[in-house]
N, C-alpha and C positions, 0 to 999 in steps of 0.2 A: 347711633351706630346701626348700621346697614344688618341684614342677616346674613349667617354665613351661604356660601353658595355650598354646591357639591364639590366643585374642583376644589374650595379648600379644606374641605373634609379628607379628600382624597389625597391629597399634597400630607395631611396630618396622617392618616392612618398606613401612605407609602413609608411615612418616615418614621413613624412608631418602626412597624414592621421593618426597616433597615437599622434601626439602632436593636429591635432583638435580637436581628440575625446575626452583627457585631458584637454584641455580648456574647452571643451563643456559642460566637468562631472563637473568641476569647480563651488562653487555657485559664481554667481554675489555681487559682492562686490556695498552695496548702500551705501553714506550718511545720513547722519542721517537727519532729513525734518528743523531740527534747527541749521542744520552744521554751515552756516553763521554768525546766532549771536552767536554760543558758541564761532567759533573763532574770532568774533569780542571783545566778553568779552575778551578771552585771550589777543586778542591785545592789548587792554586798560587796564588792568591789568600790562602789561610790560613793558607801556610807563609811566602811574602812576608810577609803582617804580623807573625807570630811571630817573623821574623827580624828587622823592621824594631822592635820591640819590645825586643827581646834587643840589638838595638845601641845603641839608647837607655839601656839599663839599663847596659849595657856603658860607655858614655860619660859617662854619670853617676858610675859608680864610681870611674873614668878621674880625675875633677875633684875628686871628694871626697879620692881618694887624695893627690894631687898635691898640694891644697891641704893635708891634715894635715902630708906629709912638709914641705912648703913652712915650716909654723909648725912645725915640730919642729926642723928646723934653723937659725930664726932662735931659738928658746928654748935651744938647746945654747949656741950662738954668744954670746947673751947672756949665760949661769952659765957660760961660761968665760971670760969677758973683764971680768965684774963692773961692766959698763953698766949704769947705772939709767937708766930713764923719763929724769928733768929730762937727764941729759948729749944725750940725743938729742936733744929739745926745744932746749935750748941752741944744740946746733949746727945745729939746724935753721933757728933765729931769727937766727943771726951771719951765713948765708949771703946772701949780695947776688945778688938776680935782678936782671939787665935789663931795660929798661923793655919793650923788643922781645917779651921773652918772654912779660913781663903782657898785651901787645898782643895776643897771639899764640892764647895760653892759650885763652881761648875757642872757638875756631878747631881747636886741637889735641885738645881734647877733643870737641866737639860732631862731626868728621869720624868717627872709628870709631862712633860709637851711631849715626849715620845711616848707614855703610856696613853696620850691622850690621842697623840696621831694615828695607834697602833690599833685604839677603839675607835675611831671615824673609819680607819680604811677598812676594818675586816665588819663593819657596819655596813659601809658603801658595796664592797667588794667581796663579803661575804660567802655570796652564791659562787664566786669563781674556786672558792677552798675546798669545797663540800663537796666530792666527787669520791 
């Protein structure tokens, strides 16, 4: 390679000097005096939902678990006692409800899916009560 000449020393140091004076024209870029804890909020905001997340997932597991073990032990129960399907049917048909309880029935079941919908929506909908 050749040595530099002056023109391109000069072409270098026009152009240092143009990229200063561009910086220089630049405003300064500040933070804001509460940068800190705004992204501290955000941190904790991110880790809250990670965690609210992960306990969702957790609970889920929770029910799937429970509910396999739950049919594992009526399937055991059942090949070792050699209950078929109709014996249970049978006994379930010989059983005499009272009338009270036909009365009732409706009543017994429709009370938890309302207490239940009653905690989802004031769960969901909470903030709009709180006034």
């Amino acid at each position: 390679m050749g040595k530099a000449t002056n023109s391109d020393n000069f072409k270098v140091e026009s152009t240092d000097r143009c990229i200063r004076k561009a910086v220089g024209m630049q405003q300064k870029f500040r933070l804001p005096s509460n940068f800190s804890y705004k992204m501290m909020e955000k941190i904790n905001e991110k880790i809250l939902l990670e965690e609210k997340q992960r306990e969702k997932r957790t609970f889920v597991a929770i029910i799937i678990t429970s509910l396999l073990m739950l049919t594992a032990c009526i399937l055991i129960i059942i090949s070792y006692t050699n209950i078929t399907l109709t014996d249970i049917t049978n006994r379930i048909s010989n059983v005499s409800i009272p009338s009270e309880t036909l009365f009732y029935l409706p009543m017994l079941i429709s009370l938890p899916l309302l207490l239940g919908f009653n905690f989802w929506l004031r769960k969901r909908y909470g903030h709009l009560i709180k006034r």
